[in-house]
Every structure is written in structure tokens, then in C-alpha cells.
C-alpha positions as CSV (number, residue, x, y, z in Angstrom):
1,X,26.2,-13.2,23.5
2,X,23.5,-15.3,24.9
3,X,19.8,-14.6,23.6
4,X,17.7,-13.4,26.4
5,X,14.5,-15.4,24.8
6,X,14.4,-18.4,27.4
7,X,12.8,-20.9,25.0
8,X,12.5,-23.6,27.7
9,X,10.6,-21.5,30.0
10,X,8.2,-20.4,27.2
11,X,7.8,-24.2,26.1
12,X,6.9,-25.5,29.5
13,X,5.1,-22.1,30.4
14,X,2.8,-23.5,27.6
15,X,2.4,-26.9,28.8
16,X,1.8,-26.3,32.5
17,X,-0.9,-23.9,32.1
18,X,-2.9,-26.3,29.5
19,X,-6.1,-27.0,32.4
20,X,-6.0,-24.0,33.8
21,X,-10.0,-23.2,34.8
22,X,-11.8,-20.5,33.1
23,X,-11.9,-18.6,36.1
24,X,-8.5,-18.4,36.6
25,X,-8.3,-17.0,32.6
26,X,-11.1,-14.9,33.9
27,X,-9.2,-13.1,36.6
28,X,-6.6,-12.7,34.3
29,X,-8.8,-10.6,32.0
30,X,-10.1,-8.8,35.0
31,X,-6.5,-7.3,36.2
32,X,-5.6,-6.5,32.8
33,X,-8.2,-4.0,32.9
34,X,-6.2,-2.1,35.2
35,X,-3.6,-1.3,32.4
36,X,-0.5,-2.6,34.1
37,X,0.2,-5.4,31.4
38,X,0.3,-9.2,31.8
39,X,3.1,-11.2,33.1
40,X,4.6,-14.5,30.9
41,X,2.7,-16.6,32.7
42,X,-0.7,-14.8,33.0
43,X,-0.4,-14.3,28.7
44,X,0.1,-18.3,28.6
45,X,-2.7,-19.1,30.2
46,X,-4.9,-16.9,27.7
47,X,-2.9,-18.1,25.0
48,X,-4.1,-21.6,25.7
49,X,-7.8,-20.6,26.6
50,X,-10.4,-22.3,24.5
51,X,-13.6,-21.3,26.6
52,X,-16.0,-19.2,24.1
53,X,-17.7,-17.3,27.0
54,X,-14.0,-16.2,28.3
55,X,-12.7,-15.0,24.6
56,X,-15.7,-13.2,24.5
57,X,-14.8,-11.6,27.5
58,X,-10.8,-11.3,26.2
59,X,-12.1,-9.4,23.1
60,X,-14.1,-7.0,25.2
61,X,-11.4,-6.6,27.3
62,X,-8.5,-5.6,24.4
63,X,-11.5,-3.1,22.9
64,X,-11.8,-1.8,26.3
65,X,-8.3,-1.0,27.4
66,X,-7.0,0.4,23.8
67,X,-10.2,2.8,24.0
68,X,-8.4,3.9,27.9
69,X,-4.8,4.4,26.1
70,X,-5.4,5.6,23.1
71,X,-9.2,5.9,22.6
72,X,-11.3,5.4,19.4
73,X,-8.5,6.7,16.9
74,X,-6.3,4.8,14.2
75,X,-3.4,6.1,13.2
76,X,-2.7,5.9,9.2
77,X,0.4,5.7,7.4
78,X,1.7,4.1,4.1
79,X,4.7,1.9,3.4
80,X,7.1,3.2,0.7
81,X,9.6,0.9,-0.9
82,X,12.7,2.0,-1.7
83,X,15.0,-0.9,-3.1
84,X,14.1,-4.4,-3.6
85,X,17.7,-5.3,-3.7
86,X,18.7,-8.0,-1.2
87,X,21.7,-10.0,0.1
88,X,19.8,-12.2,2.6
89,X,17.8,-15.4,0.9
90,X,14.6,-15.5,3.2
91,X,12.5,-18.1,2.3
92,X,9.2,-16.1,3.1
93,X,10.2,-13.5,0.9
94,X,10.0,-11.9,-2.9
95,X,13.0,-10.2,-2.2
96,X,15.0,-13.3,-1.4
97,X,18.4,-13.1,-3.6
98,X,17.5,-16.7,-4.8
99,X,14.2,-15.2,-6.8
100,X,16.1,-14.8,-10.2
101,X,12.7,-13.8,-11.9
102,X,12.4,-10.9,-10.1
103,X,13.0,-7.7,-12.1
104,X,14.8,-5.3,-9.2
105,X,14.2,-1.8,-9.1
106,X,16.3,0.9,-6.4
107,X,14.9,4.2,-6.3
108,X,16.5,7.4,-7.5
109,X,15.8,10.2,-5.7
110,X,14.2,11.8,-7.7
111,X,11.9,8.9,-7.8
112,X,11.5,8.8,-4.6
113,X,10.3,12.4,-4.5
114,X,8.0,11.0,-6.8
115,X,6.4,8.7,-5.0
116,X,6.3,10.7,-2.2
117,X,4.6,13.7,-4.4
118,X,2.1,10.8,-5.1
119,X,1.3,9.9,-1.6
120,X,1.0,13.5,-0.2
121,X,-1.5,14.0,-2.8
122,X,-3.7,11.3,-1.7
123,X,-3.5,13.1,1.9
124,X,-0.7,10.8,3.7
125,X,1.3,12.5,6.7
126,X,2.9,9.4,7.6
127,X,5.5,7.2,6.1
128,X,7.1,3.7,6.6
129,X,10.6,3.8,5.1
130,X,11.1,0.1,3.7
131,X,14.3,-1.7,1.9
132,X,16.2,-4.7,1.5
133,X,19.6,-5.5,2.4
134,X,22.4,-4.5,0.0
135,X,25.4,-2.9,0.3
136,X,24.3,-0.1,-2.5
137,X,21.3,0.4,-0.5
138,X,23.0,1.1,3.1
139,X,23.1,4.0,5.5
140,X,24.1,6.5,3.5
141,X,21.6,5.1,0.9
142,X,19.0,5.7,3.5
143,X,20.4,9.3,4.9
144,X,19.8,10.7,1.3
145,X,16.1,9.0,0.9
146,X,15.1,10.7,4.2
147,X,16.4,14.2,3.4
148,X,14.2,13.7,0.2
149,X,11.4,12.0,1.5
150,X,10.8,15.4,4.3
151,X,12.2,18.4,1.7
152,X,9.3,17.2,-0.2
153,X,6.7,19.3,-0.3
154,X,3.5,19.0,-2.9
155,X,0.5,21.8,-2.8
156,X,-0.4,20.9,1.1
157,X,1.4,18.1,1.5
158,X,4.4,17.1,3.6
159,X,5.6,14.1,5.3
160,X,6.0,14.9,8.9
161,X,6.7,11.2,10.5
162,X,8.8,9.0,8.7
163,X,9.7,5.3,10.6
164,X,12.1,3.1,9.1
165,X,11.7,-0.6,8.7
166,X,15.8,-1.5,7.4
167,X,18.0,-4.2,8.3
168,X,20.2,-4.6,11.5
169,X,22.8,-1.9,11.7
170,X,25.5,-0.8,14.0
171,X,25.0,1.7,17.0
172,X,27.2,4.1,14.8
173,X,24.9,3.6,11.7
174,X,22.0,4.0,14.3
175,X,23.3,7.2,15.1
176,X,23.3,8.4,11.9
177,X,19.8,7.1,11.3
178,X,18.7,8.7,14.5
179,X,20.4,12.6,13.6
180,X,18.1,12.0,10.3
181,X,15.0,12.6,11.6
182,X,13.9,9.3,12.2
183,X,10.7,8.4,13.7
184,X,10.9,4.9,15.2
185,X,12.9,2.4,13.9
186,X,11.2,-0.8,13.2
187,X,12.6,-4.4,12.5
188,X,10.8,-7.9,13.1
189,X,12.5,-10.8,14.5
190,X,10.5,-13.1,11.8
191,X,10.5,-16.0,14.3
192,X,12.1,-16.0,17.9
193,X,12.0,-20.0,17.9
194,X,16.0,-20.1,16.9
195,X,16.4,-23.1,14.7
196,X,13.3,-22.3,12.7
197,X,14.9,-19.2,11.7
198,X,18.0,-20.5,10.9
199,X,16.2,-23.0,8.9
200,X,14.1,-19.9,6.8
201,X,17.2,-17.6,6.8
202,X,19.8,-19.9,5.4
203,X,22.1,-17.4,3.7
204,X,22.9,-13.5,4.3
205,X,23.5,-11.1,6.9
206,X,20.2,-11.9,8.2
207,X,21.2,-15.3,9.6
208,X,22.8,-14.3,12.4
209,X,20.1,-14.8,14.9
210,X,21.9,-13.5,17.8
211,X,22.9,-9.9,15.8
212,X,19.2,-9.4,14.4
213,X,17.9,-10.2,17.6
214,X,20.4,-7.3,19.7
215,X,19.2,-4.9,16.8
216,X,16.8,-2.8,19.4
217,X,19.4,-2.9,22.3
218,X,21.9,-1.2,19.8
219,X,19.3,1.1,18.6
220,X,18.9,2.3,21.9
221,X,22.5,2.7,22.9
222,X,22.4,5.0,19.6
223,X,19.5,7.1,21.0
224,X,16.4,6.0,19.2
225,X,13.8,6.3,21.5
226,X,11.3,4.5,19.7
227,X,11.8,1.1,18.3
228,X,9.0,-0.8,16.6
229,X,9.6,-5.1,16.8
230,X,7.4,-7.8,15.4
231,X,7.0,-11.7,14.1
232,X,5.7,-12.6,11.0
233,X,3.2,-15.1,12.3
234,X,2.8,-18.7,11.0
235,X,6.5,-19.9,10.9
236,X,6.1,-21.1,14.1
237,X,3.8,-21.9,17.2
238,X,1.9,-18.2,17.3
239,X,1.7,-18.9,21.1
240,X,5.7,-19.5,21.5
241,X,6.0,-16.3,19.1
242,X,3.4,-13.7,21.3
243,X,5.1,-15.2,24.4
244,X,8.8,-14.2,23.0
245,X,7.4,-10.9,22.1
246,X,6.1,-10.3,25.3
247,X,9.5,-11.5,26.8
248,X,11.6,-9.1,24.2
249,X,9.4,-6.5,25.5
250,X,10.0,-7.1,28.9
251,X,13.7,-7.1,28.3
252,X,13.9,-3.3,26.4
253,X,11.8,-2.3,29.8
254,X,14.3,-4.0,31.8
255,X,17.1,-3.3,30.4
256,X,16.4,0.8,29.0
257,X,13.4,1.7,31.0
258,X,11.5,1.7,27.3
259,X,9.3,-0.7,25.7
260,X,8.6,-1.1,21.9
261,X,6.7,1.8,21.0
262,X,4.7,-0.5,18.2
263,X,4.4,-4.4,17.9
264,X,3.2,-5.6,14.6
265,X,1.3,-8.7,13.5
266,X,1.6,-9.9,10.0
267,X,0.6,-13.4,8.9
268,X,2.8,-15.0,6.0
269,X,1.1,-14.3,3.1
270,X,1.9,-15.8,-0.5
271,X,5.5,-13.9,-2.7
272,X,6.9,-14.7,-5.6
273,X,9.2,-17.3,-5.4
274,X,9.2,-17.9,-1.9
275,X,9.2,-21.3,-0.7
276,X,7.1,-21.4,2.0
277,X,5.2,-17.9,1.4
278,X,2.0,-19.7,0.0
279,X,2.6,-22.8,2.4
280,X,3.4,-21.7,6.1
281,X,4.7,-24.7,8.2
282,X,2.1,-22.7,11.1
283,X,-0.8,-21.4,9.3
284,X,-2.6,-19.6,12.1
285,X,-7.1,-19.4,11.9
286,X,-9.1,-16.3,12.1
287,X,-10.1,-17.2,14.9
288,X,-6.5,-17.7,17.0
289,X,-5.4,-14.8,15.3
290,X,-8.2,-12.5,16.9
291,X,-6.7,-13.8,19.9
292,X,-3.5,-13.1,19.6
293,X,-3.9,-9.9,19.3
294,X,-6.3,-9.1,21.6
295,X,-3.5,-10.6,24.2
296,X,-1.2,-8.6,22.9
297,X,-3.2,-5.5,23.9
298,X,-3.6,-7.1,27.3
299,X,-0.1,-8.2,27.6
300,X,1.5,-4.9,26.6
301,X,-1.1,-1.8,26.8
302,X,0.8,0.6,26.0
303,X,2.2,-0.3,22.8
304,X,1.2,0.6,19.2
305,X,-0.9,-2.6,17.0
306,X,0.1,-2.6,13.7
307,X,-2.0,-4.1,11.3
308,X,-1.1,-4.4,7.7
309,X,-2.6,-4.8,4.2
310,X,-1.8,-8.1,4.5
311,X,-4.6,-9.1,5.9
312,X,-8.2,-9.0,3.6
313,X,-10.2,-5.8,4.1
314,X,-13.1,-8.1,6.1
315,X,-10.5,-9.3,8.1
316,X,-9.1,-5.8,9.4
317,X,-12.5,-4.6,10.0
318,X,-12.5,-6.9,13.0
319,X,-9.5,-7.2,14.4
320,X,-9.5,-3.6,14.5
321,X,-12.0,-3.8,17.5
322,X,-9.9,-6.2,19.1
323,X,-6.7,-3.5,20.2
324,X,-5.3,-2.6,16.8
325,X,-4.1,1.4,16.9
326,X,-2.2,1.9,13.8
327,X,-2.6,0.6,10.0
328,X,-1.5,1.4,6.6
329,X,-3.7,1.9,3.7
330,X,-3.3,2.0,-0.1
331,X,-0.4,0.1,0.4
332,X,2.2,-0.8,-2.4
333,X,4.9,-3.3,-1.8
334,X,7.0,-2.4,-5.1
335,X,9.5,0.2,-5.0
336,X,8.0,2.5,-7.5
337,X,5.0,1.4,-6.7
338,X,2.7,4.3,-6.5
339,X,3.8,5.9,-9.5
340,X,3.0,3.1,-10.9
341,X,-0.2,2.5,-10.2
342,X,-0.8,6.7,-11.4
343,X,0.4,5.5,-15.1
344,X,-0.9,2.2,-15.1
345,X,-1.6,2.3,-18.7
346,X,1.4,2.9,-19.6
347,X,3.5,0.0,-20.5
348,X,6.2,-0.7,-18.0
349,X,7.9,-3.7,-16.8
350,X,6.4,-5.6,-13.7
351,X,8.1,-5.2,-10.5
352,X,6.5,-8.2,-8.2
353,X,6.0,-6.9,-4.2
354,X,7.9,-8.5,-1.4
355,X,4.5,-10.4,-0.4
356,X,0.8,-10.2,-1.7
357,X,-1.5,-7.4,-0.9
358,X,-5.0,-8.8,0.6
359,X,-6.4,-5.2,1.3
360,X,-6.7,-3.1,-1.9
361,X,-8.2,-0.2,-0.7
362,X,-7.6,3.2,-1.3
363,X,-6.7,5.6,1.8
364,X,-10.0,7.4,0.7
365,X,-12.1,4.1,1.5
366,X,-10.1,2.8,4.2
367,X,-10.7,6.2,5.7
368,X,-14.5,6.1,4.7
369,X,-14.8,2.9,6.0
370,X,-13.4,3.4,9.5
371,X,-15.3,6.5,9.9
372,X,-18.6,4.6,9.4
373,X,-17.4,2.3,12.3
374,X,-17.4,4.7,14.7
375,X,-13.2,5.5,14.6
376,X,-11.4,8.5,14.1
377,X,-8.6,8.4,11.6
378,X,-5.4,10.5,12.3
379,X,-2.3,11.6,10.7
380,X,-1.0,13.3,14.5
381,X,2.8,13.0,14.4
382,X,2.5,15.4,17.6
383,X,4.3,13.3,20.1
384,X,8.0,12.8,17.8
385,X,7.9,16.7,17.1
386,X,7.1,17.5,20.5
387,X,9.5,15.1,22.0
388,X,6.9,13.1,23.7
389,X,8.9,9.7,23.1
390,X,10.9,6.8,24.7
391,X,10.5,7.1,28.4
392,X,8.4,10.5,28.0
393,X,5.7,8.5,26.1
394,X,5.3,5.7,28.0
395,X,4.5,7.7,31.3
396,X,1.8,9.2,29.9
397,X,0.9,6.3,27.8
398,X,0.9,3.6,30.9
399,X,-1.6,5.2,33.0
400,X,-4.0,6.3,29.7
401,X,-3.0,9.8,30.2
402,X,-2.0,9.7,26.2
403,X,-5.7,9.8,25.1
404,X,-5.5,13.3,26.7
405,X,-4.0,13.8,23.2
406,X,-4.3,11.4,21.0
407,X,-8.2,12.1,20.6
408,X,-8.3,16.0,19.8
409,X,-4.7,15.8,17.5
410,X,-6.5,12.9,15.4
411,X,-9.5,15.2,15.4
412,X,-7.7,18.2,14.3
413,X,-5.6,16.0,11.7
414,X,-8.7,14.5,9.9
415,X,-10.1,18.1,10.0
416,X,-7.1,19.1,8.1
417,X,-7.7,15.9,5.6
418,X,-11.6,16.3,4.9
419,X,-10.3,20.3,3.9
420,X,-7.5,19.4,1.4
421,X,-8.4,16.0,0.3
422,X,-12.1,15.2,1.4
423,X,-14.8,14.9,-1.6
424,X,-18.3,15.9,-0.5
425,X,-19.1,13.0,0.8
426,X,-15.9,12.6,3.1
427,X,-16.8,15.8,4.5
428,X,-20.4,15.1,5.0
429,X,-19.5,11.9,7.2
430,X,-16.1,13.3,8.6
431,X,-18.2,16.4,9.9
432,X,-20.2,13.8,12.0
433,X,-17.6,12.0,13.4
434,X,-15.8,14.7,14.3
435,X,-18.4,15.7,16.5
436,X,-19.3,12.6,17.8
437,X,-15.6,12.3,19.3
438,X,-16.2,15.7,20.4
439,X,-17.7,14.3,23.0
440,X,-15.3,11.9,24.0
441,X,-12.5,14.8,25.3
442,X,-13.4,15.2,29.3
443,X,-11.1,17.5,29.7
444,X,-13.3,20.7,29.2
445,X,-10.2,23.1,28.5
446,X,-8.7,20.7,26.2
447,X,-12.0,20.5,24.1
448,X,-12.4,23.9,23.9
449,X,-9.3,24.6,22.4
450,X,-9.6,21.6,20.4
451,X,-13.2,23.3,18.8
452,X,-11.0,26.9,18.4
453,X,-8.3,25.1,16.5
454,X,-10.7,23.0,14.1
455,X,-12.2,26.6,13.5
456,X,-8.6,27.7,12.6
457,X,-8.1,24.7,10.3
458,X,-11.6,26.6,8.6
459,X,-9.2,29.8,8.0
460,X,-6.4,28.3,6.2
461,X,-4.2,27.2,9.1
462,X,-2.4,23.9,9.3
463,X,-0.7,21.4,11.5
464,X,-2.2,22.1,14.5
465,X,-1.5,20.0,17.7
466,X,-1.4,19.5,21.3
């Protein structure tokens, strides 16, 4: 099967474009505004801008149009390990099955229900479901976590989205995945430049470039709606890498009428035992990686950002601004991990992460922290349980017409977190920026109800939504 990622094109779209005028870049920015995405060319022009007056105008820009899709609100959600157990021999990677120091840990389910008791406790609605690849740890493996994961139910907690981030399965596998309950499935290409990963995937399942890259087409012959696809940026040329993103989310539009409901942008960061995790043959600046994802949010406005802990608490701050609309906080990268960290003096054996933390934050403080900058976090998992997804999403998300909701259920579901979780602080500041973002719903029905149903929350009512 041919790859549909036209690695000549991209190449010499990034040479032609090299003295293109600011204006030109300019105009670009200007049509992006009206929410209707950027073509291959358009986004390699940006990519290759250096003007400082016109980034300046790129980054206002990407703040503007995710504020007119999904307005000031960042959704929250925590990665859960389940097995570091793995076939493949990544070279980025703690999990790799060359890392002989690792000690390797699978959950039981019953200790999965224990880490998910410890996450609802801190407040957490949302879940990324992540594993390796192993035959022990395969779809029925993953059936069984996910039955746990939502019959688990702690004082007010409950998981009510869980996405999975698994290896590359068969449509029949992603048809039992999908009758689980799944959220979106998520699974990054690592690199689309094909001999680099062939080069950092030399062993295991995972080096089949052309299966790993069919993965979403399969997923959505199986019925998942929702798929989630991403690089991990600095094993090659970031521009050649946003450029192939852009072009494998053309081809989903294409090809099934849906584009990836998230993108998401981790740099390379340092793992145990990984060969080129602490020395990335494309480390990517601050700076270039502002951009990148601020032409992402031009390119493809109606996706979900994803922003990881990856990246150092200073860091997210900014390039939160710059089009990001979902991140994780209190992250653990260990299967077992957040129990862990609950008995921490207990002795126990170390269990290294599949790559290093940079933002150590609590979900209290990330929260805190947002709120001060003028953002509303949410927990909303409104649009999977109402069926608002796949084609259904993006017509309402294309057009902007998804703020309609997005603001008053991430009002409503921070409402519900300052009540059960929120010290008096949280509440005092929460309080405020709840009604500040009053403000922000135009739709005077909508913020009516949205005011009753926050007074409801007062009574002892939860999980509200529109």
C-alpha cells in the first residue's frame, strides 16, 4: 500500500517558498482568520517565516482563532499507565525491549482501580489510557482495563471520558475497542520522514511504517469517530513533520469526511536508556516550537492541541496562548504511578517512566495557575456522551459554533470541581473566574441556563451539561 505522505512535494514545498515576502505570510495569517484552515502550501510559507513583526502577528492570530472555536477553556485530563511491557525497540523510548535495566510493571486490575481511585480523588474526569506493545497486554488486555477504569467509582468521583493512546490494531480489534466505550483513540506517527523512522524503529511490530501509518484509516472503517494523531517532534525537520501532519489530516478529511479530533505536540525529551532520548538528531528552539504550534492552529482550526508535561511548567504557560486546547496535569509516566507517589515513603522498587516529566505540578496548581491567567479549566466530556463526535463535531466545530458549548459545560464542570475538591482558596479564585467567563456566553438563553444549573451544582446535583 503506497503512503499517502508525498515527501517530495513537502521537500520542495519547503524550498520554493524560502523568499516568499512578508506580505505574502501576512495575507496568509489574515485568511486564516476566517477559520477555514490553511492549505500545504500556505502552512510552508509560515513555516519558513522569520520576520519578527509577522510571528507576532502569527501568535495573535492562533490565540485569536482558538478563542472563536473553542474560547478561553482548557480541557484537563491525566495519562494512566497501564503496562510498560513492550515488543517494539524504539530508540526514543524507556520502554524499548533493549532497556534491560528497566524493572516492568503490568497492572492488575485491581491496581488499576487503584490508581484510578487515586486520580478521582484529586478531581480528574478525564483519562488517557496508555501501554506498550505486548502480546499479554493486547485487546482483551485493554477491554478489561476499560470496564475497570469506568465501574470505578470513589466518593464523587468517576471517570466519564477515557481516550486510548495503544499500538496499531486491526479494524476487528478496533471494533472491540470502539463497543468499549472508548473516547478517541490516539496514536502518533513518531516521524512521517520514512527512513528516519525506520532508522529509530529498528525492531518490533512498530516498524512497519506503512501499517502504523494506515492505523486511523482502520480505526475509522471500525467506527471510531474520533482519532487523535501526533509526531514526537525533534527526530526530524519539525517543518517536514507539521507539513505531513497537516497532509495526514487532509487525507482522514478526504478520505472519511473527519479530521483528527486532537493533534499533539511532544518534543523528545530525555528516557532511560534510550539512545537518542537526551540527544535528538532535530532539537527544535522555544522559539520554532511557539511557531509550530501556533501554525497548527492556523492550519487545522478545528482540531484539539495537546500539550504535555513534557514540556517545563514556564514553557506551557506560553504556548498555551498560542492555540493549545487540551493538557494533562499531575502526570505520571509509570504504570503504578500514582499510587506511588500516595506511599512514597514506603520502600518500593523504582519503576523509571517512558520519558522524563518537565512539569511537576499538581492538578490543584496547574488548575490554580490557569485560572490566574484568565482560562477556564474543564472536565466536559459532553460531546462523546451526547454523540457530538466525528462528522457531528466538526460541523459545529468548523464554523465556531462549538464554543456555544464548550464555555458554559467547562464552567459548569469547574463549578463541580471547586465544590468537591476546591480548598478555600480554589474557590475564592474559581468564583471569580467563573463569573468573568460569564460574560463571555452571548447567547442569552444559554447563559441563563448555564447560571440555573451552577445554582443546581449549589444543591448537590452533578454532571450537568449542554
Amino acid at each position: 500500500m503506497p503512503s499517502f505522505i508525498d515527501e517530495s512535494l513537502i521537500h520542495a514545498l519547503l524550498k520554493e517558498p524560502k523568499f516568499a515576502s512578508p506580505k505574502t505570510a501576512e495575507n496568509i495569517i489574515q485568511k486564516a482568520l476566517m477559520l477555514k484552515g490553511l492549505s500545504l502550501e500556505e502552512t510552508a510559507i509560515l513555516l519558513n517565516c522569520q520576520d519578527k513583526r509577522v510571528l507576532a502577528k502569527l501568535f495573535r492570530a492562533a490565540r485569536k482563532v482558538k478563542e472563536a472555536i473553542y474560547g478561553r477553556r482548557l480541557v484537563i485530563f491525566a495519562p494512566l499507565y497501564i503496562s510498560n511491557f513492550c515488543v517494539n525497540n524504539c530508540l526514543y523510548c524507556g520502554f524499548r525491549r533493549g532497556n534491560l535495566a528497566l524493572a516492568r510493571k503490568r497492572l492488575t486490575l485491581d491496581e488499576i482501580r487503584g490508581e484510578v481511585r487515586v486520580l478521582e480523588e484529586q478531581g480528574h474526569k478525564r483519562i488517557l489510557l496508555e501501554t506498550g506493545e505486548e502480546p499479554k497486554a493486547g485487546i482483551g488486555f485493554l477491554e478489561r482495563a476499560i470496564r475497570a477504569i469506568y465501574s470505578t467509582k470513589y466518593g464523587r468521583g468517576e471517570i466519564r471520558r477515557l481516550n486510548v493512546n495503544a499500538p496499531a490494531m486491526s479494524v476487528a480489534n478496533f471494533r472491540r475497542l470502539k463497543k468499549c466505550g472508548l473516547g478517541t483513540y490516539q496514536l502518533f506517527q513518531e516521524t512521517y520522514h520514512r527512513e528516519t523512522y525506520e532508522k529509530v524503529h529498528p525492531s518490533g511490530p512498530k516498524s512497519d511504517f506503512i501499517y502504523h501509518l494506515f492505523a486511523m484509516h482502520r480505526a475509522q472503517k471500525a467506527g471510531i469517530d474520533d482519532v487523535g494523531i501526533g509526531v514526537l517532534f525533534g527526530l526530524y525537520d519539525y517543518k517536514f513533520e507539521v507539513l505531513a501532519l497537516l497532509s495526514h489530516a487532509l487525507e482522514l478529511e478526504q478520505r472519511f469526511g473527519v479530521g483528527p479530533h486532537t493533534i499533539s505536540v511532544p518534543r523528545i525529551e530525555p528516557a532511560s536508556n534510550a539512545p537518542i532520548a537526551g540527544n535528538p538528531p532535530y532539537p527544535i528552539p522555544d522559539t520554532d516550537f511557539k511557531k509550530l504550534v501556533a501554525i497548527l492552529r492556523l492550519a487545522v482550526p478545528y482540531t484539539g492541541l495537546i500539550l504535555s508535561t513534557r514540556e517545563s511548567a514556564k514553557m506551557r504557560d506560553e504556548v498555551i496562548g498560542l492555540g493549545i486546547s487540551q493538557i494533562s496535569a499531575g502526570s505520571k509516566t509509570v504504570p503504578g504511578g500514582y499510587k506511588a507517589s500516595e506511599n512514597r515513603n514506603r520502600k518500593r522498587k523504582k519503576v523509571s517512566g517512558q520519558f522524563s516529566i518537565s512539569d511537576n505540578r499538581s492538578l490543584a496548581e496547574v488548575i490554580r495557575d490557569i485560572s490566574k491567567r484568565g482560562y477556564s479549566p474543564s472536565f466536559c466530556t459532553a460531546c462523546y456522551r451526547l454523540g457530538r463526535v466525528g462528522a457531528d463535531f466538526m460541523d459545529m466545530a468548523k464554523p465556531g459554533l462549538i464554543k456555544n458549548f464548550c464555555l458554559p459545560n467547562s464552567l459548569l464542570t469547574y463549578k463541580e470541581y471547586l465544590l468537591d475538591y476546591g480548598d478555600k482558596a480554589a474557590k475564592k479564585l474559581g468564583e471569580k473566574v467563573i463569573k468573568r467567563h460569564l460574560k463571555d456566553i452571548t447567547n442569552r438563553k444559554i447563559k441563563e441556563k448555564t447560571i440555573d444549573k451552577l445554582a443546581e451544582l449549589e444543591t448537590g446535583n452533578r454532571d450537568l451539561y449542554f
